[in-house]
C-alpha positions in Angstrom: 26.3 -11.1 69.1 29.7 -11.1 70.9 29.8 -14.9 70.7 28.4 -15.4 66.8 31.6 -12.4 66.1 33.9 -14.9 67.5 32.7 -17.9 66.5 32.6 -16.7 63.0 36.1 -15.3 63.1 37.6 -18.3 64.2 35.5 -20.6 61.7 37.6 -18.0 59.1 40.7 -18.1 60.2 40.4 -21.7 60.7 39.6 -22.1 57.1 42.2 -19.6 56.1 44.6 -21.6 57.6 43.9 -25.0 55.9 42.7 -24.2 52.7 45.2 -21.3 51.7 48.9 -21.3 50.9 50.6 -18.8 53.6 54.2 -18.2 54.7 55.3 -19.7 57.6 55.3 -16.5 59.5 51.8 -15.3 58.7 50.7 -18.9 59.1 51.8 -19.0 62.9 50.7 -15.4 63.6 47.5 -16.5 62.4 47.1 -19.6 64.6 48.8 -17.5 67.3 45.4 -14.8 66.8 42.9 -18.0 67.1 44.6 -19.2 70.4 43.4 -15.8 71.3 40.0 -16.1 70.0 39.8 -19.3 72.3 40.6 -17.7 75.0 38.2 -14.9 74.5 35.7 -17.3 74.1 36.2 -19.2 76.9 35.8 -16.1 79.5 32.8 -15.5 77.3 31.1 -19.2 78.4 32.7 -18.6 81.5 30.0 -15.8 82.0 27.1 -18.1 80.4 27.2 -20.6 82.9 26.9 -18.8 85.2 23.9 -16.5 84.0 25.4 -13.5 83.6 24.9 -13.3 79.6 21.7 -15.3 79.1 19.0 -16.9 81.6 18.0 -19.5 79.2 19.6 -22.7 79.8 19.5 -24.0 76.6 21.3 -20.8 75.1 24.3 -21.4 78.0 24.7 -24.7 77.4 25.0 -23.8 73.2 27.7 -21.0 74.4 29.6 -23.4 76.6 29.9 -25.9 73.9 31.1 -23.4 71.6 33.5 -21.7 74.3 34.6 -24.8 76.1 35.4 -27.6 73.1 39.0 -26.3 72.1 39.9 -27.7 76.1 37.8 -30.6 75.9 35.6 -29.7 78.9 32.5 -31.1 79.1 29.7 -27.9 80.0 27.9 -30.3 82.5 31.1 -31.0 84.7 31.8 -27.2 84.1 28.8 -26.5 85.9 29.1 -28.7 88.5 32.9 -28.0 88.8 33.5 -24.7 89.0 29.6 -23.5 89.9 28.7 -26.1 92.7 31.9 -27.1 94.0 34.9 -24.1 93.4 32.5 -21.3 94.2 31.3 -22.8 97.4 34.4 -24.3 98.7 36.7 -22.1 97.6 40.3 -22.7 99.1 38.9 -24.5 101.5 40.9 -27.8 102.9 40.2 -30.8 100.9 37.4 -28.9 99.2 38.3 -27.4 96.4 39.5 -28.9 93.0 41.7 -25.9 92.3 44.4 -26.3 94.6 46.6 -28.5 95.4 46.0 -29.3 98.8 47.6 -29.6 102.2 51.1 -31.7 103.0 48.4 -34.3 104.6 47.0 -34.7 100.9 50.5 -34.6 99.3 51.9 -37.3 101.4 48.5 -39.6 100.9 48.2 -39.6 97.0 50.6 -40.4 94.7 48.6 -38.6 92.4 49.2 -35.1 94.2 52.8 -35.6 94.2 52.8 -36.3 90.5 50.8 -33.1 89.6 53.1 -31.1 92.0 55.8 -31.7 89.5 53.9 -29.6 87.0 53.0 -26.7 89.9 54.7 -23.2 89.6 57.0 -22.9 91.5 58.1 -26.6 92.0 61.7 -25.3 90.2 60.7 -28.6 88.1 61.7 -28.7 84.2 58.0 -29.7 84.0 56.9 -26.7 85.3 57.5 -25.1 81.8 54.7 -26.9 80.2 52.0 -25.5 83.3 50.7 -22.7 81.3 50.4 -24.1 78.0 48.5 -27.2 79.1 47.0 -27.7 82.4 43.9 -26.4 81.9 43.0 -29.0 79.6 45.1 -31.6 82.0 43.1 -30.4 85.1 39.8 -30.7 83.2 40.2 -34.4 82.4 42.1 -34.7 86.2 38.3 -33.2 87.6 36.6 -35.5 85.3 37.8 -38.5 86.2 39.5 -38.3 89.4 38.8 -35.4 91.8 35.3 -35.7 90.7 35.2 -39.1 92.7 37.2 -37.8 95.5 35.9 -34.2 96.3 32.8 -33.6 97.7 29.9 -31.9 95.9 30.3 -33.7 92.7 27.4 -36.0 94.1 24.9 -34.4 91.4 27.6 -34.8 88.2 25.2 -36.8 85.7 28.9 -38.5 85.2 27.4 -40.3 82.2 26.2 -36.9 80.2 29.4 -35.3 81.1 31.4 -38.5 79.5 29.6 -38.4 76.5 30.2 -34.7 76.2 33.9 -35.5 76.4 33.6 -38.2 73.7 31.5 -35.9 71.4 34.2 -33.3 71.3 37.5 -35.5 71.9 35.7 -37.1 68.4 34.9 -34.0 66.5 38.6 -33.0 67.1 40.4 -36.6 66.2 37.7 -36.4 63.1 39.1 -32.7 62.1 42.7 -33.6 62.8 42.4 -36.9 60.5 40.5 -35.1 57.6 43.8 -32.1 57.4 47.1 -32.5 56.9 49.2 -32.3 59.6 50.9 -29.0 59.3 46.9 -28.0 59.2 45.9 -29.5 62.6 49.1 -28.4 64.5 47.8 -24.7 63.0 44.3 -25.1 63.7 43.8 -27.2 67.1 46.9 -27.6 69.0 49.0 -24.4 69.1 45.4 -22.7 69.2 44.8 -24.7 72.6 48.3 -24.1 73.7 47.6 -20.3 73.2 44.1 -20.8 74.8 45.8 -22.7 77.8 48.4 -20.1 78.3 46.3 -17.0 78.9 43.7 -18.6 80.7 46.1 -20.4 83.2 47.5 -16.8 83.5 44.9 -15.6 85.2 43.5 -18.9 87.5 47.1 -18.9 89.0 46.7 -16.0 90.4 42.8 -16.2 91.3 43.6 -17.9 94.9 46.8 -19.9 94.3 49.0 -17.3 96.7 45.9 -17.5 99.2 46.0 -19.4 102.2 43.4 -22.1 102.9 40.3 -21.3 105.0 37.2 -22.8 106.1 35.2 -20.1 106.2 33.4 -18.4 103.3 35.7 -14.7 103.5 36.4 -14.2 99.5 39.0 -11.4 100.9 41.1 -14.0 102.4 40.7 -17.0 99.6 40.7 -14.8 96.6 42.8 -12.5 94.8 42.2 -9.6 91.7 45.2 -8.4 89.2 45.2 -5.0 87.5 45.9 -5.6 83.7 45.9 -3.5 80.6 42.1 -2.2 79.6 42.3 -3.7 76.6 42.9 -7.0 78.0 40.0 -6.6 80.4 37.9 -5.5 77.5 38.3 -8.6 75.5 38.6 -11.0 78.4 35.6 -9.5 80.2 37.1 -8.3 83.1 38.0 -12.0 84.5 40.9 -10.0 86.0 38.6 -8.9 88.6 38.1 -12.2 90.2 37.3 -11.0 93.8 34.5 -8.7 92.3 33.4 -11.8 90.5 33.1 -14.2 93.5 31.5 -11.8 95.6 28.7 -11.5 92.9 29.2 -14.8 90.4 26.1 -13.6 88.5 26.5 -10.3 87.9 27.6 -8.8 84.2 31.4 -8.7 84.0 30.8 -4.9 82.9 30.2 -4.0 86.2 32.7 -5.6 87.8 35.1 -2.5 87.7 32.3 -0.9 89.9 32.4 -3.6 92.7 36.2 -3.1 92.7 35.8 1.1 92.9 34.0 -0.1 96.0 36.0 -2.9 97.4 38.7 -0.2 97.4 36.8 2.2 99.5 35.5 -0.2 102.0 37.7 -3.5 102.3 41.5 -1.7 102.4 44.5 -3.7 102.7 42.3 -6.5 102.6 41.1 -6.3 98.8 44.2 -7.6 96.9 45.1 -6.6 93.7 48.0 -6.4 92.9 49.4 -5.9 88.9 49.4 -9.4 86.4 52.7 -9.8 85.8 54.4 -9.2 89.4 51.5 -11.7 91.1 52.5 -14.3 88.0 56.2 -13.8 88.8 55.4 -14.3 92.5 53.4 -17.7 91.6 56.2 -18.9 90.2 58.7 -17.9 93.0 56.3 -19.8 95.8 55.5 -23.9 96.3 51.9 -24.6 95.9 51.2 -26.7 98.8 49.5 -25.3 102.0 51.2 -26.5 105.2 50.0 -24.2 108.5 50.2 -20.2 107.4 52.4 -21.2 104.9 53.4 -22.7 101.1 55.3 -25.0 101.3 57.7 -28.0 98.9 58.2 -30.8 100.1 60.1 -32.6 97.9 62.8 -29.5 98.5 62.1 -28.6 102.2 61.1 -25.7 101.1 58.9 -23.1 102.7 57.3 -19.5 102.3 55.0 -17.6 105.0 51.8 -16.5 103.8 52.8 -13.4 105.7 56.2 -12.9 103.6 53.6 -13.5 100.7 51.6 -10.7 101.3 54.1 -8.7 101.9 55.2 -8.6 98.3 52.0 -8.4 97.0 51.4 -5.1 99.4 54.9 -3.8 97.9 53.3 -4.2 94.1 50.0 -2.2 94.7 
């Protein structure tokens, strides 16, 4: 029901927005609202593929569509992305498609050094833009390069996922030519701006300011954020991202009870600290992982994971 309420919300305001006349400032807070709805509904398919909503597959894969079109991410490299291949390898060297890797990557692909120019934290103009668009940047990145490189992808049906790209790169190019163009910057691209912004808000901080390990400890790869309730309600508790890789399944309602316990029983090792001071700190830190530490390259700088935690601990 949660998903047909926001589906049919942002079908509305979507029409609102191209059929009716509307200042310029109710106009934008509208669009503003549906980049919201996005995002909403992209923590919503976040939970259907992994089960925690519906079992039937048919009924994920309808949700994922639905949730996962404004970014133009196909639901079958979703799966295989962030299910087969971030879950299992997470942070781990050469791994894992989320971060950006050791020095030894940085100084062997051009393309590394390229999307380090985007990274938090690089002190790059580029930077600026991180937020707003990289999850749909990182998408296509996955799909077409990492995909090739990383290893788990080996059961990607690469074709299916293609086409699934096509299908919705179409259906938008169709929508943007049949409005105006005041319309489509309204209805698709602020609106995936928006979408990009608060979802990039939280993956930052999911394991970007942890260090690298081989191991399978989600304490040590993985990180939490307190937030405001009302966020958490209607972003389904992704803040609790420990909680959720400790039990990927599980319903995001009862994530606030894994944290009550990761409180009592893992101590300083459970970190959590608030949103907005672990964002600041992302974008105070390089993002590439050089031994117990983060580390620019193109600067010569370098931060201690130590020095790291340390500010988180002083936030809690």
């Amino acid at each position: 029901m949660t998903a047909v309420a926001l589906g049919m919300t942002i079908v509305t305001i979507s029409t609102v927005l191209v059929v009716a006349t509307l200042s310029a400032g109710v106009a934008v807070l509208l669009s503003l609202l549906l980049g919201g709805l996005y995002g909403s509904l992209f923590f919503l398919g976040h939970e259907a593929g992994h089960g925690s909503i519906v079992r039937r597959r048919h009924l994920q894969d309808a949700l994922m569509w639905i949730a996962f079109a404004i970014f133009v991410l196909p639901p079958t490299l979703w799966r295989v992305w962030h299910n087969q291949v971030h879950h299992v390898h997470t942070n781990r060297p050469d791994g894992d498609p989320d971060n950006f890797g050791t020095l030894t990557v940085y100084r062997r692909f051009r393309s590394v050094r390229v999307a380090a120019a985007f990274t938090p934290g690089s002190g790059r103009w580029l930077s600026v833009l991180y937020l707003s668009t990289w999850f749909t940047v990182h998408s296509q990145i996955v799909l077409w390069v990492q995909s090739r490189r990383c290893r788990g992808f080996e059961s990607l049906n690469r074709a299916r996922a293609i086409a699934e790209f096509v299908l919705m790169a179409a259906f938008w190019i169709g929508l943007a030519s049949a409005i105006d163009a005041r319309s489509a910057m309204l209805v698709i691209v602020v609106p995936m701006l928006v979408a990009n912004t608060i979802i990039m808000s939280y993956i930052v901080t999911n394991h970007l300011l942890r260090p690298l390990d081989d191991g399978a400890d989600v304490l040590a790869t993985s990180m939490s954020v307190l937030t405001h309730r009302w966020l958490d309600a209607v972003h389904f508790n992704f803040s609790h991202h420990v909680e959720h890789h400790f039990f990927p399944a599980m319903s995001p309602r009862y994530a606030p009870l894994v944290r009550a316990r990761l409180r009592e029983h893992a101590g300083d090792r459970f970190v959590v600290p608030p949103h907005l001071h672990a964002l600041r700190l992302v974008f105070r830190t390089p993002r590439i992982h050089d031994d117990g530490a983060l580390v620019d390259p193109a600067r010569g700088r370098s931060v201690a994971f130590a020095e790291i935690d340390q500010a988180l601990a002083r936030a809690r």
